[in-house]
KOLFI-613826 format. One record per residue (C-alpha): residue number from 1; x, y, z. Coordinates in steps of 0.2 Angstrom, whole numbers, always signed. Last residue first. Layout:
! KOLFI-613826
R,n,u,v,w
R,NUM,X,Y,Z
...
! end
This chain:
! KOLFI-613826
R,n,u,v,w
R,230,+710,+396,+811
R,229,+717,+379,+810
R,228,+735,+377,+806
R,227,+742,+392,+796
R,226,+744,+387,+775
R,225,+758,+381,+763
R,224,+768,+372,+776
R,223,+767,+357,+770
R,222,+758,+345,+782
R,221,+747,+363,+784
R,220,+741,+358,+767
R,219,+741,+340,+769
R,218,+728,+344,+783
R,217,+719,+356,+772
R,216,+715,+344,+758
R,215,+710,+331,+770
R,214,+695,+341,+777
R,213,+690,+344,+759
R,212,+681,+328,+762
R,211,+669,+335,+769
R,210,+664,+349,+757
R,209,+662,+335,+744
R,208,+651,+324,+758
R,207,+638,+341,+760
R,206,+635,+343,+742
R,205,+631,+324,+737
R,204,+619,+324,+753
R,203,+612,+340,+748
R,202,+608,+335,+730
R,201,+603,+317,+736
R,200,+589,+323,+748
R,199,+583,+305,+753
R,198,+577,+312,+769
R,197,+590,+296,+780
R,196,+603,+301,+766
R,195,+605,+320,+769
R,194,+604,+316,+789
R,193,+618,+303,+786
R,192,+628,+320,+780
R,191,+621,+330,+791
R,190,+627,+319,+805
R,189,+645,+314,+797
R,188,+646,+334,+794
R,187,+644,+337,+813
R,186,+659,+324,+816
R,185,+671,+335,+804
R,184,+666,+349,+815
R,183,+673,+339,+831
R,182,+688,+331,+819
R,181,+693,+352,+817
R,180,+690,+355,+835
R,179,+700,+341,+840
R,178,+714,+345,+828
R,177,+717,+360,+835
R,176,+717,+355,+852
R,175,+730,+340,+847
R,174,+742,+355,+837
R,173,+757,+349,+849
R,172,+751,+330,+845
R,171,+755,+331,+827
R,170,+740,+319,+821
R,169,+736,+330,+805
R,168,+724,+320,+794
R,167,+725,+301,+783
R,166,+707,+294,+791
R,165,+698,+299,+773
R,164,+712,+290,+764
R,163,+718,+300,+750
R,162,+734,+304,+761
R,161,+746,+293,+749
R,160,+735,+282,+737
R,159,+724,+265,+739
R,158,+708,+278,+743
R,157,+708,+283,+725
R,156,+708,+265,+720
R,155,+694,+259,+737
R,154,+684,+273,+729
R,153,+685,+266,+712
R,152,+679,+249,+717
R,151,+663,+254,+728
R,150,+658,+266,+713
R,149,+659,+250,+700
R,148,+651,+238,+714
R,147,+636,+251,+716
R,146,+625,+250,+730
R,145,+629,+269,+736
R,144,+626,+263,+754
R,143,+643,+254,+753
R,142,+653,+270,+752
R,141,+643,+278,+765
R,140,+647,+263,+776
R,139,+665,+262,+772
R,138,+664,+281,+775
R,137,+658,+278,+791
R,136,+671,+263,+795
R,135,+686,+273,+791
R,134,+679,+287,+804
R,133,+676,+273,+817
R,132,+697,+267,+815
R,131,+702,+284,+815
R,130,+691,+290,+830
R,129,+700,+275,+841
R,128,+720,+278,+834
R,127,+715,+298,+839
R,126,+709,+294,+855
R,125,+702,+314,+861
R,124,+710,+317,+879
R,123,+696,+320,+892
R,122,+685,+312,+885
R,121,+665,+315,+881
R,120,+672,+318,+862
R,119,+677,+299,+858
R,118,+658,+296,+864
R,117,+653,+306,+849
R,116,+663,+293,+837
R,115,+654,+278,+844
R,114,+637,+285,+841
R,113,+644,+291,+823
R,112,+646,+272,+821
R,111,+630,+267,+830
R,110,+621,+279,+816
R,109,+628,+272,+803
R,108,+624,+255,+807
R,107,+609,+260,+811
R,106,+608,+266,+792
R,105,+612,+250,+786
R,104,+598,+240,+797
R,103,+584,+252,+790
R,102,+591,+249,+771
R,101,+596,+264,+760
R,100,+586,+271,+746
R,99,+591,+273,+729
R,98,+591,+291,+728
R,97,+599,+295,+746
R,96,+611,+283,+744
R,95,+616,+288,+726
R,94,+619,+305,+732
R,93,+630,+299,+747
R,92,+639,+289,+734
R,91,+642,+302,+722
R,90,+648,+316,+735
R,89,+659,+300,+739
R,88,+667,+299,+722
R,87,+668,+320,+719
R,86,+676,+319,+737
R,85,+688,+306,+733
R,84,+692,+315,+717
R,83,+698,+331,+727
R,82,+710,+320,+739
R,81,+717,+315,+723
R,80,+721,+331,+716
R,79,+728,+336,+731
R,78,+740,+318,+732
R,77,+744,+322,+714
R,76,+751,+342,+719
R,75,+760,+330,+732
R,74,+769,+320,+719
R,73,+770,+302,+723
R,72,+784,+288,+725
R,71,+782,+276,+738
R,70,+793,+274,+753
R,69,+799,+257,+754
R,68,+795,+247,+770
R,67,+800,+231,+779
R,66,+799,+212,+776
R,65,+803,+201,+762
R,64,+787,+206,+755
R,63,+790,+224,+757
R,62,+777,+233,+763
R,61,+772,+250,+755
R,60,+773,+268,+763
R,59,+766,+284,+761
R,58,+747,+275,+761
R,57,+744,+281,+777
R,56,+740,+263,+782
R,55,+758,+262,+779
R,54,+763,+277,+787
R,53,+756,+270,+803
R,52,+764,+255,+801
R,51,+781,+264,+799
R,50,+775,+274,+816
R,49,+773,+255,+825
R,48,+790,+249,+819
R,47,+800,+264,+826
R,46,+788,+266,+842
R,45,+796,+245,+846
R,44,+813,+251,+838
R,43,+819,+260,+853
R,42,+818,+280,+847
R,41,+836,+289,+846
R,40,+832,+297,+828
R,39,+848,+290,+819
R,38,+848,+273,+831
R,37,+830,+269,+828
R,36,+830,+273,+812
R,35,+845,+261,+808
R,34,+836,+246,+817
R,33,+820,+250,+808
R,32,+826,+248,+792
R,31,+819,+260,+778
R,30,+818,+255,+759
R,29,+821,+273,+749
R,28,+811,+270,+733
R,27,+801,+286,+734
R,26,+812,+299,+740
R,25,+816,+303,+758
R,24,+821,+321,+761
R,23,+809,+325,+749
R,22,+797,+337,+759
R,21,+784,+325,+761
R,20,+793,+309,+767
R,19,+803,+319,+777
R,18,+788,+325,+788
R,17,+783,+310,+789
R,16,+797,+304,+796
R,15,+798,+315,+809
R,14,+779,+315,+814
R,13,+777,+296,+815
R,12,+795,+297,+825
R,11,+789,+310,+837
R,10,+770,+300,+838
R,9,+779,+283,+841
R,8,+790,+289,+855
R,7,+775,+298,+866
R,6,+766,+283,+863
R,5,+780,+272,+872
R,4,+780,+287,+886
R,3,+762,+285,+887
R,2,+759,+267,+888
R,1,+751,+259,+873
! end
């Protein structure tokens, strides 16, 4: 993506987003991308690629016919949510670390966070790159639990708006921010595989529920109802 096309995508990504949230699009609204592009002056290429994003952000479902709707949530569930996430994949982490995990799975693990450290070394952090790694960790950690019935509620909880652990604050203007909040976020990754690796379970269960309260914040400064970062 060139930068002026990127440049584009994140404006509308963080426009409509914001009206999702605040209520200025209701759940139900279907959204076309030729009348977006000509209310917010965006060529409908970034348009089409922002609705995706908001897809995978769970704020917005396909229509088989083609297009999007915006689903309907309340944000106060979206917290709550993000909260049950964590209880789920404090779970997993400590079953991993009680059951055992499997020398191949946890070099898995360890080449994912590999990947994510090399994300740091530039000179610009590649949001679309780390969100793609960080959704494969915690597919990883899910699947280390070894439990079908643990795998398939977390996928449920995942399913809604911002529960995903790769839904955070992508605004560009807050881009330093964000890196030093994704660079802590990397350091529990490693503590959290760390836990595992030792088979401490209670530590490995405390340190993934802090983790995901990550998320929590960035809907929280989504709203307005907090400062960015301190």
């Amino acid at each position: 993506m060139d930068q002026a096309k990127g440049t584009h995508a994140q404006r509308a990504l963080t426009l409509l987003r914001q009206r999702i949230l605040n209520g200025a699009l209701p759940g139900g609204t279907r959204l076309y991308e030729v009348a977006l592009a000509e209310e917010l002056g965006i060529s409908r290429t970034p348009i089409r690629d922002a609705l995706a994003r908001l897809a995978v952000e769970s704020l917005l479902d396909r229509v088989p016919a083609g297009g999007f709707v915006v689903r309907s949530f309340a944000v106060s569930d979206v917290v709550d949510t993000i909260e049950l996430r964590g209880v789920l994949e404090g779970t997993a982490a400590r079953f991993a670390a009680e059951r055992g995990v499997a020398p191949t799975a946890l070099a898995e693990a360890q080449e994912t966070l590999t990947g994510l450290d090399g994300l740091f070394t530039a000179q610009e952090l590649d949001i679309e790159a780390y969100s793609q790694l960080n959704t494969a960790f915690h597919d990883l950690l899910a699947q280390m639990a070894q439990s079908d019935v643990l795998l398939r509620e977390i996928a449920r909880v995942k399913a809604l708006p911002y529960a995903a652990p790769s839904a955070f604050l992508d605004d560009q203007a807050q881009v330093a921010a964000l890196t030093r909040t994704l660079s802590h976020a990397q350091e529990q990754h490693r503590a959290i595989l760390d836990a595992i690796t030792r088979r401490e379970g209670a530590r490995a269960e405390a340190l993934a529920r802090e983790h995901a309260r990550a998320a929590r914040r960035n809907v929280e400064v989504l709203l307005g109802s907090r400062p960015m970062y301190t």
